[in-house]
Every structure is written in structure tokens, then in C-alpha cells.
C-alpha positions as CSV (number, residue, x, y, z in Angstrom):
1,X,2.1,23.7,-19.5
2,X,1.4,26.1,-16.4
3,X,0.6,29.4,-18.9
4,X,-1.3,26.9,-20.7
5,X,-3.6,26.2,-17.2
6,X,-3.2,30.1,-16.5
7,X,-4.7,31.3,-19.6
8,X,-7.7,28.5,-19.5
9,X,-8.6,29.7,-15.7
10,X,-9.2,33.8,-17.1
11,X,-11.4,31.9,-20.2
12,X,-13.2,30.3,-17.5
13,X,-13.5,33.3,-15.4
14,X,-15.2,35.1,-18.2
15,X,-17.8,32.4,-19.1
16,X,-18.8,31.5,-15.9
17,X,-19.2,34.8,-14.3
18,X,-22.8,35.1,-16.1
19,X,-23.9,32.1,-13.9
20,X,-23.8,33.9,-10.5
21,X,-26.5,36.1,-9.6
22,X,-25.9,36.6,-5.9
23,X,-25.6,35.0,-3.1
24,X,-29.2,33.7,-2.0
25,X,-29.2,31.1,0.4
26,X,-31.8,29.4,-1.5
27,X,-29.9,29.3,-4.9
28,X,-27.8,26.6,-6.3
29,X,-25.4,28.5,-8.7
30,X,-22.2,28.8,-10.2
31,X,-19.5,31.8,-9.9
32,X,-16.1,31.4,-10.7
33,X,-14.3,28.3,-11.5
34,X,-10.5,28.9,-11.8
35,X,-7.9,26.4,-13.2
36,X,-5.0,25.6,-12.3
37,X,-1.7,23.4,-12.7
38,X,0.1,21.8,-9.6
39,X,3.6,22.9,-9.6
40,X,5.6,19.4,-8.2
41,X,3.0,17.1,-10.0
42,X,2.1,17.0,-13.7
43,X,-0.8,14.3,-12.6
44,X,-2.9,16.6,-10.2
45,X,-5.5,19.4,-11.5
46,X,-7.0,22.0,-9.0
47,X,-10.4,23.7,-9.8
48,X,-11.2,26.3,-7.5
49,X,-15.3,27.1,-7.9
50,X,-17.4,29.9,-5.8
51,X,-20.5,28.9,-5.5
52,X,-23.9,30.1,-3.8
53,X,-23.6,29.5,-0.2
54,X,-24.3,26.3,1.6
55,X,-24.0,24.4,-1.6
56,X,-22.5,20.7,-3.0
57,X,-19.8,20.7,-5.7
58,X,-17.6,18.0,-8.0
59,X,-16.2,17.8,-11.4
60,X,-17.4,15.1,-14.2
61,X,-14.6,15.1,-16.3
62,X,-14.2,12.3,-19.1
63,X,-11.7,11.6,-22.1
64,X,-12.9,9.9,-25.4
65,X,-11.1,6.6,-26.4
66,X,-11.9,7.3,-30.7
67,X,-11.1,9.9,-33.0
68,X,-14.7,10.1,-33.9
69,X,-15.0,11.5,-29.9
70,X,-17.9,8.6,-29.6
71,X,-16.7,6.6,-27.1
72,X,-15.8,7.9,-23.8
73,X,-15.0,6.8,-20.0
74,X,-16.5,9.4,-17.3
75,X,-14.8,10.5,-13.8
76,X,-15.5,12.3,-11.2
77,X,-13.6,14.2,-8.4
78,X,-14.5,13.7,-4.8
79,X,-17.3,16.0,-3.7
80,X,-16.9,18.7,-2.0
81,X,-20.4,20.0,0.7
82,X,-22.0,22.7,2.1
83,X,-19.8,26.2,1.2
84,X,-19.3,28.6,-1.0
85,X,-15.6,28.0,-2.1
86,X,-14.7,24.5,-3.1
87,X,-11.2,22.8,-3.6
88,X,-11.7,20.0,-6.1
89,X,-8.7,18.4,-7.3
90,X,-8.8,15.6,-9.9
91,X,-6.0,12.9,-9.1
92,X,-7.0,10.4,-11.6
93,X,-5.5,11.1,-14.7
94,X,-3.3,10.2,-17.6
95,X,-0.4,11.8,-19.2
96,X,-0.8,13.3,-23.0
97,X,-4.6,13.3,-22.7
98,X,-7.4,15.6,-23.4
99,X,-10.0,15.9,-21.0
100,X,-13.4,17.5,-20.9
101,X,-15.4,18.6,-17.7
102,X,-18.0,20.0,-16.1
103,X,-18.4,21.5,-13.2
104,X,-21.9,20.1,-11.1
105,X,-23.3,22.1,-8.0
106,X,-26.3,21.0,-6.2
107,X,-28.3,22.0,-2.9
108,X,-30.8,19.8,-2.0
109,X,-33.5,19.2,-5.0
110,X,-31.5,21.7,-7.3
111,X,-28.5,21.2,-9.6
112,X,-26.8,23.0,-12.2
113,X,-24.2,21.9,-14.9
114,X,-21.8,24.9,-15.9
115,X,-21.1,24.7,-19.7
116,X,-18.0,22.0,-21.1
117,X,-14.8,22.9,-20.8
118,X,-11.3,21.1,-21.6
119,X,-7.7,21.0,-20.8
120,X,-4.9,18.8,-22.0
121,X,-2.4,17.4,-19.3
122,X,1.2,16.9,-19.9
123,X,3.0,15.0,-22.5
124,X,5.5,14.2,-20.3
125,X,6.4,14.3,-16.0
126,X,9.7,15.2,-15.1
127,X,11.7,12.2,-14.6
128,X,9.8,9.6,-12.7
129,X,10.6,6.1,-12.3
130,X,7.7,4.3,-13.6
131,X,7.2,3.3,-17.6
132,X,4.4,1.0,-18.9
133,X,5.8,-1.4,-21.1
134,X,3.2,-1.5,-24.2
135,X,2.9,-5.0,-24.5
136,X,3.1,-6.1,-20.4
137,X,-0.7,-5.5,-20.3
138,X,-2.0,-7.2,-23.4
139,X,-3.9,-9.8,-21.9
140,X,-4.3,-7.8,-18.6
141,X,-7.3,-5.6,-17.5
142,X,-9.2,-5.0,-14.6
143,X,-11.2,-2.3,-12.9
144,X,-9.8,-0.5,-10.1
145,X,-6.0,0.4,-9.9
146,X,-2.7,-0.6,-8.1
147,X,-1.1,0.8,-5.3
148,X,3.2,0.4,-4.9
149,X,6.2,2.6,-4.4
150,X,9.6,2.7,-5.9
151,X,12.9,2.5,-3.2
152,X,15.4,4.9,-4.4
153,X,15.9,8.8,-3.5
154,X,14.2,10.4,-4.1
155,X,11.1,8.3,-3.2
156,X,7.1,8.1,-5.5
157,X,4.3,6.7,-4.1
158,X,2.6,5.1,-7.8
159,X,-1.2,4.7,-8.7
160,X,-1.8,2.7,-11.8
161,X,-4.9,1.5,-13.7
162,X,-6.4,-1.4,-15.1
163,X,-4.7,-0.7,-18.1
164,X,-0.6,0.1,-16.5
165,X,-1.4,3.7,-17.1
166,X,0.0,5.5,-14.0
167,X,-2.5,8.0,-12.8
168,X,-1.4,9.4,-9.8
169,X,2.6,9.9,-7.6
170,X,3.5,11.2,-4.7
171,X,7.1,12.5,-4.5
172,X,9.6,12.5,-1.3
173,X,13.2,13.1,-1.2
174,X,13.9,10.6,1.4
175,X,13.5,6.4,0.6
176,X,9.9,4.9,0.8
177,X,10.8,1.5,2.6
178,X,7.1,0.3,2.7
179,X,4.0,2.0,1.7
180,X,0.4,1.2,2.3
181,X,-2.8,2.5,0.9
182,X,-5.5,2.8,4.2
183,X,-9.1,2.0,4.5
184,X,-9.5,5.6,4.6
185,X,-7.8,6.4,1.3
186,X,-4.5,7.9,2.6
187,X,-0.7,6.3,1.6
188,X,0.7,5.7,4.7
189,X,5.2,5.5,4.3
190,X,8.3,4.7,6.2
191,X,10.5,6.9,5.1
192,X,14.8,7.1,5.5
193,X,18.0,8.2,3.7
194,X,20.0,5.2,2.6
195,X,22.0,4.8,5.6
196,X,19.6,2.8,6.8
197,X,19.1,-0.4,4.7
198,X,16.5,-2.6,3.9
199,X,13.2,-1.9,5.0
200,X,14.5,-0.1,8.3
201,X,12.9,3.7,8.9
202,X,13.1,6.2,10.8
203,X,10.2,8.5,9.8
204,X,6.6,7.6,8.9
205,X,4.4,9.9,7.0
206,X,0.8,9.6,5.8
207,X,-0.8,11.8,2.6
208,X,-4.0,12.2,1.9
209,X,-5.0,11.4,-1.6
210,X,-4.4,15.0,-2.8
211,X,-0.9,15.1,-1.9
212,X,-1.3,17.0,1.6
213,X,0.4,15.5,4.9
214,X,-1.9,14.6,7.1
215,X,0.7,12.9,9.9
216,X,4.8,13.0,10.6
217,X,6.5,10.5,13.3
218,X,10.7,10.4,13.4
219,X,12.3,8.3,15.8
220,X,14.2,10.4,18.6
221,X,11.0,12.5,18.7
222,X,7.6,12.5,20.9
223,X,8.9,9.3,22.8
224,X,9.4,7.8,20.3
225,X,12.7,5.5,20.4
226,X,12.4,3.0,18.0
227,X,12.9,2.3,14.1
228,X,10.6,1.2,12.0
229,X,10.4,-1.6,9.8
230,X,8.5,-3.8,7.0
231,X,4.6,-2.4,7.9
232,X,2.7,0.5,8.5
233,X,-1.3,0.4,8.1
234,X,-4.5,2.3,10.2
235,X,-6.3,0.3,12.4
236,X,-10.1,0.1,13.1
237,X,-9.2,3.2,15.1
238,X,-7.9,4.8,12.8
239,X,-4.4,4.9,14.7
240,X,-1.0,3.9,12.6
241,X,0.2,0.5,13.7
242,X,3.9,-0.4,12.4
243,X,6.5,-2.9,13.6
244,X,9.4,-1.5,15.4
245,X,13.0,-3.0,16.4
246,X,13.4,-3.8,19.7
247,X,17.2,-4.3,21.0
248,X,17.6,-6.2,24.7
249,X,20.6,-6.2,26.2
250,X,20.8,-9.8,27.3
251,X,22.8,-12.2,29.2
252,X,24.3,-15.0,27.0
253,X,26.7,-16.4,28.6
254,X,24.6,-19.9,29.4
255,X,24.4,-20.4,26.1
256,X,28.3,-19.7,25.6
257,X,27.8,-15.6,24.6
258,X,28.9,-12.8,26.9
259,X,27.2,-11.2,29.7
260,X,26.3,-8.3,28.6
261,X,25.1,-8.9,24.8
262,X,22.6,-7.7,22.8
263,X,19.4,-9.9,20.7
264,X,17.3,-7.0,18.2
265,X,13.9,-8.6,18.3
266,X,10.7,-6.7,16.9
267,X,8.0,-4.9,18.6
268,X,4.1,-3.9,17.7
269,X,4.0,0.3,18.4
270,X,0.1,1.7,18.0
271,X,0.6,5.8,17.5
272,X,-2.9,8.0,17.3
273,X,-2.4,11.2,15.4
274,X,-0.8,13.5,17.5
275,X,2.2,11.2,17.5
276,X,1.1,9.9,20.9
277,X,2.1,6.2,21.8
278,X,-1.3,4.2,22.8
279,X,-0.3,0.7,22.9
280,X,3.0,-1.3,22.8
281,X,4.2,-5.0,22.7
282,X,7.6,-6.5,22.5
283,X,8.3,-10.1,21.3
284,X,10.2,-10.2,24.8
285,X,6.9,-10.1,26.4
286,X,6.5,-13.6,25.3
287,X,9.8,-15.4,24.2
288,X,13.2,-16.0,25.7
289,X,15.8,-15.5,23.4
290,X,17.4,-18.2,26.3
291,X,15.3,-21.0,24.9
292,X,15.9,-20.7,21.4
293,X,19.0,-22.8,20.5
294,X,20.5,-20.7,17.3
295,X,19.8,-17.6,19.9
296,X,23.9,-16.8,19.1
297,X,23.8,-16.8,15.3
298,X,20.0,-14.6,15.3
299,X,20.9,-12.4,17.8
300,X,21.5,-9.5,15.2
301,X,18.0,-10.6,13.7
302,X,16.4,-13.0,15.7
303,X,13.3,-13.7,14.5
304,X,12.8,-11.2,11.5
305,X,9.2,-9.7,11.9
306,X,7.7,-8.6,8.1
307,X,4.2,-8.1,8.6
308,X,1.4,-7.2,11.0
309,X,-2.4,-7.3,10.0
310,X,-5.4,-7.4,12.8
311,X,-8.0,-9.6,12.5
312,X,-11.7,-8.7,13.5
313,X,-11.6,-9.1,17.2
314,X,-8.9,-6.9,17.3
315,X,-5.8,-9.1,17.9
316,X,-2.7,-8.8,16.1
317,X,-1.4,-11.1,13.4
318,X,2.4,-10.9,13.2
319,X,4.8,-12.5,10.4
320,X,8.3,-14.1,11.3
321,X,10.4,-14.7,8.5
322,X,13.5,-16.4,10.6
323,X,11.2,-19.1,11.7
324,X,8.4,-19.4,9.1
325,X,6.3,-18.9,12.0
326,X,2.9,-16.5,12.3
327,X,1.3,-15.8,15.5
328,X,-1.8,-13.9,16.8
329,X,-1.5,-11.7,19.8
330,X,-4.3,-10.4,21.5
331,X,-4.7,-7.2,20.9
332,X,-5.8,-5.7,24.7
333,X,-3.5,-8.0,26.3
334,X,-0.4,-8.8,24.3
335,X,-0.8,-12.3,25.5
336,X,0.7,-15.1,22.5
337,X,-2.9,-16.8,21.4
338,X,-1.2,-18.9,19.1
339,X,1.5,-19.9,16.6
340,X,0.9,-21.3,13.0
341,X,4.0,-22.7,11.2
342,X,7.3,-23.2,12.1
343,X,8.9,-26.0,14.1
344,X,6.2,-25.8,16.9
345,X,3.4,-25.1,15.2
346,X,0.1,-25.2,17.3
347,X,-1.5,-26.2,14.4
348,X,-2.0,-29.8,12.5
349,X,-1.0,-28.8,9.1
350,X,-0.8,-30.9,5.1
351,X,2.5,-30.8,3.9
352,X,0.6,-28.6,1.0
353,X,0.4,-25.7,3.3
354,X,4.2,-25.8,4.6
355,X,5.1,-21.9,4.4
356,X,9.1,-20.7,4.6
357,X,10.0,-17.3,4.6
358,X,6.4,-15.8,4.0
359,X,5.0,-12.2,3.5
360,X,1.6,-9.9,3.1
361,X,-0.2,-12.4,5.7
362,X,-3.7,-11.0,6.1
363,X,-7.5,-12.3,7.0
364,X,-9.8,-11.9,4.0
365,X,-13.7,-10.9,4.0
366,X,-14.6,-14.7,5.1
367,X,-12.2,-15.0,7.8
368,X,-9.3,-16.9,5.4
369,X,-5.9,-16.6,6.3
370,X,-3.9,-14.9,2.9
371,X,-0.2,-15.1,2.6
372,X,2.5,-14.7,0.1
373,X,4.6,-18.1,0.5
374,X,7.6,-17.0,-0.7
375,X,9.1,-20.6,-0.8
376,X,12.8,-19.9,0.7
377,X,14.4,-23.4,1.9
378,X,16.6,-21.2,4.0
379,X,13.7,-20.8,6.1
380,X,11.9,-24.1,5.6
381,X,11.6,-25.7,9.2
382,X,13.9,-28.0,9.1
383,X,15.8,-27.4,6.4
384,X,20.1,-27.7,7.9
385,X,21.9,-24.7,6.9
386,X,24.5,-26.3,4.4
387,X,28.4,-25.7,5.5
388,X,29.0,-24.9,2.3
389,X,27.4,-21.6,2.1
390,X,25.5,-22.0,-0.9
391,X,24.0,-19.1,-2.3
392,X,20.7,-18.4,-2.5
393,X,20.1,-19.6,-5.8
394,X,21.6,-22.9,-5.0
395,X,19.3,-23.6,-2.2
396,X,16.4,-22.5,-4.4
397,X,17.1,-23.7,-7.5
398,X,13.8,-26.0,-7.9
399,X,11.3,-24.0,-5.3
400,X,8.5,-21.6,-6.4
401,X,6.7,-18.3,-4.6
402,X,3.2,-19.2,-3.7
403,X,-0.1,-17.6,-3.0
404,X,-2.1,-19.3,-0.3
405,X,-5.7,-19.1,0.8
406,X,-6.2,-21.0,4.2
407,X,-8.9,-22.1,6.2
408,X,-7.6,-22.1,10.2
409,X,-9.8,-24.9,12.6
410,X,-9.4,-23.1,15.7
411,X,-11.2,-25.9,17.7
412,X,-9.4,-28.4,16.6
413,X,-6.6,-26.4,15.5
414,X,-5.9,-27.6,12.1
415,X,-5.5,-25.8,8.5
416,X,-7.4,-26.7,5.3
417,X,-5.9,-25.6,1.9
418,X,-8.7,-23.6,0.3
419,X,-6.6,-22.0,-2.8
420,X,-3.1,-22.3,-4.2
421,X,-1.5,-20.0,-6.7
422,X,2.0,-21.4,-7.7
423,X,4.0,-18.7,-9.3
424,X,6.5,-19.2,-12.3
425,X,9.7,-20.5,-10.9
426,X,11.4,-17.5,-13.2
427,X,9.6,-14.9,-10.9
428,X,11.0,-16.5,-7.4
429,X,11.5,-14.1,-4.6
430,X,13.1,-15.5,-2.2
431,X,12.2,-12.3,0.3
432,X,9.9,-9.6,0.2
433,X,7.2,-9.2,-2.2
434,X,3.2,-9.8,-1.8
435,X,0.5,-11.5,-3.8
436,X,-3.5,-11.4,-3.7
437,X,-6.5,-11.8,-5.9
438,X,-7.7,-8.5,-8.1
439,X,-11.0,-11.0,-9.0
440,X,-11.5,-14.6,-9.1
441,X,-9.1,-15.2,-12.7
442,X,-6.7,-12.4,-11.8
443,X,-4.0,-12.5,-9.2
444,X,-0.9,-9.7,-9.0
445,X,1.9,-11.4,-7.4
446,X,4.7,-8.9,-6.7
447,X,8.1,-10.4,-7.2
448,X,10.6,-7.8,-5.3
449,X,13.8,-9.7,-6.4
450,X,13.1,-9.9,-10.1
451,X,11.6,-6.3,-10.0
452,X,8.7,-7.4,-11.6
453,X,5.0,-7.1,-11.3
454,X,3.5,-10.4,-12.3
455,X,0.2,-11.1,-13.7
456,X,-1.4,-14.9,-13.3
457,X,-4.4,-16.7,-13.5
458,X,-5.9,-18.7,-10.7
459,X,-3.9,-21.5,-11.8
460,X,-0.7,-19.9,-11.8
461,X,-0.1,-19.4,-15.8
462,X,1.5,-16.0,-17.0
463,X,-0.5,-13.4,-18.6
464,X,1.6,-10.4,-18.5
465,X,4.1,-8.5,-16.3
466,X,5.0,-4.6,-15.8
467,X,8.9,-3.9,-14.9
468,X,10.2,-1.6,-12.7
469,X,12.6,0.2,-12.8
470,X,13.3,0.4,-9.0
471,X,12.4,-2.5,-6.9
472,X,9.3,-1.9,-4.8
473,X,8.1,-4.1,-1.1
474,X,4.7,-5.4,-2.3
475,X,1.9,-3.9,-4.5
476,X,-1.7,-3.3,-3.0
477,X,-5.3,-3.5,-5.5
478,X,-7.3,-0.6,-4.6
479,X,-11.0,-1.6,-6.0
480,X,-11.5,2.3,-5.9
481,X,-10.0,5.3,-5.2
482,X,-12.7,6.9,-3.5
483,X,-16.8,7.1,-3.4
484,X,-18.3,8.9,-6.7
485,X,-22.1,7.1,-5.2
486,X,-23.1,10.7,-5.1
487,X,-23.0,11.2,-8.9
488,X,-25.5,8.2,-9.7
């Protein structure tokens, strides 16, 4: 495949030499466009074009879906503005498809197309762990793709269509733990060998969409003394936010423990991107691991923290598994605003909107709380831990994963149902996992345990599934990958 690439670049040296006639500043021309493969990804295309000076550039590249070559679907590259020598690199595509593009300069009124050209991408990748299942997408197909990674090592960051067709990875030889595709089109990671299980981390990176590194953290470096764990986004800031572990050594004996024991709570860590800590908050800031009555069977996990969100004021909505309980935290002042769930709920709540052992809580457009109820009894408040041990299974043998869309009173602190999504009992999982609406029929509902990415109405019934062949910690809809509005 690579002398393939090499010997299309000289074809397209020699034809689109005879576009450039010098380097006038008020020209809009084309020189050289040069082609060529990326070794460590079969799914990524670099075009190198010279160009007049001071001048725009992008690809339109499309690929026909009929023999006949009548029917096509067009792409573009991001842009690339004002030089002579542009980078473009196209990072949606398929596997075992022929592609034909163009290359499109312009400088303010003026633009020039440079003749049609085409290249043929990989049958094949070298082994990677994702493989569309033919039928899972039948009665599946949206616009806009799917974001989710697969926890093995090595580690791949996956893009998929509409149509299951994966269209972009990212490889790392360490374990993704959580990934997260950012408002400002980077895949953000936590990153660690397997000695560390779970979701724990010790390493965050962040890509851009071409594959480049744009940011490193490791615990032990920078001040930084923490692990990482379960989330990692950008904020309006554009600073990484991520939940840490926080370990106390605490005195338990009042409570019939030793003096000198230790509780590992959760923490909120903001980092900007020179790997400099801006803001910090502990769950001991606002909690006594004293007061809470099971403090001596949690203390190796005391409340469980899984996901952290911010809302539009800037305050900071954290998820507790151990105690089906969310709270918001201001954001300036770390102060405990309120809790929603749980035993002491501050809020008046239907039996309907009952959450245990939730995940992927988030405020939508409108201001709607969106969660992933993942329906564990284990966590149900209330529920008495059997002294049987039953397993899992046992306890939730009749329960179901939900997807809930609700409305919080904040006056007089009450919660509404506005939507609820109940899952097929046979995709249940009872931890991790994520679900939210693609568009107003279509939900993706990522069931971790069964390995499984499940595709529902808004009423809950099956309409197709993709397996995996490594489990992954949620999946994310990206409506686009990035801004073609130039083009139009």
C-alpha cells in the first residue's frame, strides 16, 4: 500500500506542476500536491499542497455508492488558511474504498479546483479490535458518528459512522480506561498498564483529531500526586478536568477501626495545559467519613465517584455510585450546593426517578439532568446487603438499565420525569456503561458488561447492536467531526 501512495504522489507532482506560475501575492494557485500514506494508521491520508502565498486550502474527496459511479457521498478535510504549504489530512475514511479528490485553494474572491485524482485505501488494518457485524446495523442509521475505545493493551481510540463503518483509530500501547471526545474535537484518555485495574490511571493524554499529542500528565510528575479515575473532559476553559483518588489517613477507632486507618475518597483536579494544577476539591472538604455508618466496610472505596460534568454556571456535577447519590459543587468555592438521590436526598422525588448505581450524568441543551440508571439493587437506597452473598446476578435478576431525562425544581426542590428509556433486561449492566439520544427515535445505550453497543427506540425496543470485541466505559455521539461550513 505505501509504494502504492508513493508512486500516486510523483503522478501528482507531474500534473500539477503546470498549475503554478509563481508566487504573486495576488494569485490563488496550485503547485505541488504530494500524497502520502501514514505509516501506524491505514485510516489517515496526508496531502501535502504548495500553494501561492497567503492562500486557503482543503480537499473534497468523495466515494461513489453504485457501480454505475452515479451516486456518491462528498467530504471534506479541515481547511487549512493563509500560507503557502498546507498539511491536510483526511481522517474520515473507510477501509477497501476508492476515493476521488480534489484539491480547492482560494484567496479571497478567487478559487481554483486542481484536476480529479484518486486513491484506494487499505483492504485491510493490521490487527485492530473493532469488526462491524453485517447485520447489527440493518435497521440502524444516523448522521454523525460514535466515539468509544477498547480496554486492552495495546489501547484504540474508535470513530464509527452512521452505518458501523469504523473511520478513524488512534493507537497506544498502554490501556485506555476512559476516553472522551472534547468540544474542541480532541480525544482526551487515561491511560495505564494493567497493574492498575478498573478504570484507575495514571497518565492522561489528549490527541488532536489527526493523531498528534497535543497534552501528557503522569501521576508522580508536575505536582501531581494523584490517580486518575472514571472521567476526563475540557472545560469552558478549555482546562482538563478528571476525578482523582484521594486517600486520608483517618482515625476510626470511634467507630471501632484503628487509629491510624486509611478511607480512599475521590477528588475533582482542574489541570491547564502546561500540566499546571488550577483548581482542586476533595470530597473531605465536605463529608466526614465519621458520620457515615458503613464508613468500616467503604473505607477502601467509600463513595465510588464515576462521573463529573459542569453545568452552565460553572459548578461541578459529581456521580457517586456507593450511594446512588449526585451532588453539585460550586465550582469557585467547592462548597456542597446540593445532593439528588440517595438516602438524603435534598430533593422530593417519584419512585419513577429512583436511580442506583448510575453513570454518564450530564445537563442537556435545556437545562435537563441526563443519566444512565444503571438499575443495580446493590446500590438501591435501602436495599439490605443479603448475608448470603448473592451474586450479582441474583440480586438483579428482574431489574433493567435505564435512560433518564429529568427535570430538577430547584425552588421547590423536586424532580419531574421528562423521558424514560427502559433497556432490554438481556443488555443489563450492572456498572459502567452510558446512554443518550443520537435524535428523537434513536438512543445508543452502551452496555459495558455485555460488551455490546445497543441500539433502541425511544420506547426502549431493540433495533440492532454492534459487539465488541473488548469491553469499552461508555460511547459518545459526535454530530460532526469538525466544521466543513467553509465549503458551502
Amino acid at each position: 500500500m505505501k509504494n502504492l501512495f508513493f508512486l500516486l504522489s510523483l503522478l501528482l507532482v507531474m500534473h500539477s506542476c503546470s498549475f503554478f506560475s509563481g508566487k504573486s501575492k495576488n494569485k490563488c494557485e496550485i503547485g505541488l500536491i504530494e500524497m502520502k500514506s501514514i505509516s501506524d494508521n491505514a485510516l489517515k491520508i496526508n496531502i501535502n499542497v504548495t500553494t501561492s502565498e497567503g492562500t486557503d486550502a482543503y480537499i473534497r474527496y468523495w466515494k461513489y455508492l453504485d457501480k454505475e459511479e452515479k451516486d456518491s457521498i462528498i467530504f471534506y478535510s479541515p481547511i487549512s488558511k493563509d500560507s503557502n504549504q498546507h498539511k491536510l489530512i483526511l481522517v474520515d475514511l473507510n477501509l477497501n474504498t476508492k476515493y476521488f479528490f480534489n484539491v480547492i485553494v482560494q484567496k479571497e474572491e478567487q478559487k481554483k479546483i486542481s484536476k480529479t485524482y484518486h486513491f484506494k485505501t487499505s483492504v485491510k488494518t493490521p490487527w485492530v479490535p473493532y469488526f462491524k457485524n453485517l447485520d447489527s446495523m440493518a435497521n440502524v442509521g444516523f448522521e454523525g458518528y460514535l466515539h468509544f475505545h477498547s480496554r486492552q493493551v495495546p489501547g484504540y481510540l474508535f470513530i464509527i459512522n452512521g452505518n458501523g463503518e469504523l473511520v478513524s483509530y488512534q493507537r497506544n500501547n498502554q490501556n485506555f480506561k476512559v476516553s472522551k471526545w472534547t468540544k474542541n474535537e480532541t480525544m482526551l484518555g487515561i491511560l495505564s498498564n494493567d497493574t492498575l485495574h478498573f478504570t484507575n490511571g495514571n497518565k492522561i493524554i489528549e490527541y488532536d483529531k489527526f493523531g498528534n499529542i497535543l497534552f501528557e500528565a503522569e501521576t508522580g510528575k508536575n505536582g501531581i500526586d494523584k490517580l486518575f479515575h472514571h472521567e476526563v473532559d475540557l472545560d469552558e476553559n478549555g482546562n482538563i478536568i478528571t476525578l482523582v483518588y484521594d486517600e486520608r489517613i483517618i482515625d476510626l477507632s470511634s467507630v471501632g477501626g484503628i487509629k491510624k486507618d486509611t478511607v480512599k475518597g475521590d477528588g475533582i483536579m482542574v489541570l491547564n495545559h502546561n500540566g499546571e494544577k488550577v483548581w482542586e476539591w476533595s470530597v473531605f472538604d465536605v463529608m466526614n467519613p465519621l458520620e457515615d455508618k458503613k464508613i468500616l466496610k467503604s473505607k477502601k472505596d467509600w463513595l465510588h465517584a464515576n462521573s463529573l460534568s459542569k453545568d452552565k454556571q460553572g459548578n461541578y456535577i459529581i456521580s457517586f455510585r456507593n450511594i446512588s447519590q449526585i451532588w453539585k459543587i460550586n465550582g469557585q468555592t467547592g462548597e456542597l450546593i446540593w445532593k439528588l438521590g440517595g438516602l438524603n436526598s435534598d430533593f422530593e422525588m417519584p419512585e419513577n426517578t429512583v436511580f442506583s448505581g448510575q453513570h454518564n450524568i450530564r445537563f442537556n441543551e435545556n437545562g435537563e439532568l441526563v443519566l444512565l440508571d444503571n438499575g443495580n439493587l446493590r446500590f438501591k437506597p435501602g436495599h439490605i446487603q443479603s448475608s448470603g452473598n448473592l451474586k450479582i446476578s441474583d440480586i438483579n435478576k428482574t431489574t433493567h438499565s435505564r435512560l433518564l431525562t429529568l427535570s430538577l425544581d430547584t425552588i421547590k426542590m423536586k424532580v419531574h420525569p421528562l423521558k424514560i428509556v427502559n433497556f432490554p433486561h438481556k443488555y443489563f449492566t450492572h456498572s459502567q456503561g452510558s446512554a443518550e439520544y443520537i435524535n428523537d427515535s434513536l438512543v445508543i445505550f452502551c452496555s459495558t458488561n455485555t460488551k455490546r453497543l445497543v441500539f433502541t427506540n425511544s420506547e426502549g425496543s431493540l433495533l440492532g447492536i454492534i459487539p465488541l470485541e473488548y469491553s469499552t466505559y461508555r460511547t459518545q455521539y459526535i454530530k460532526m467531526l469538525y466544521d466543513t461550513s467553509f465549503a458551502n
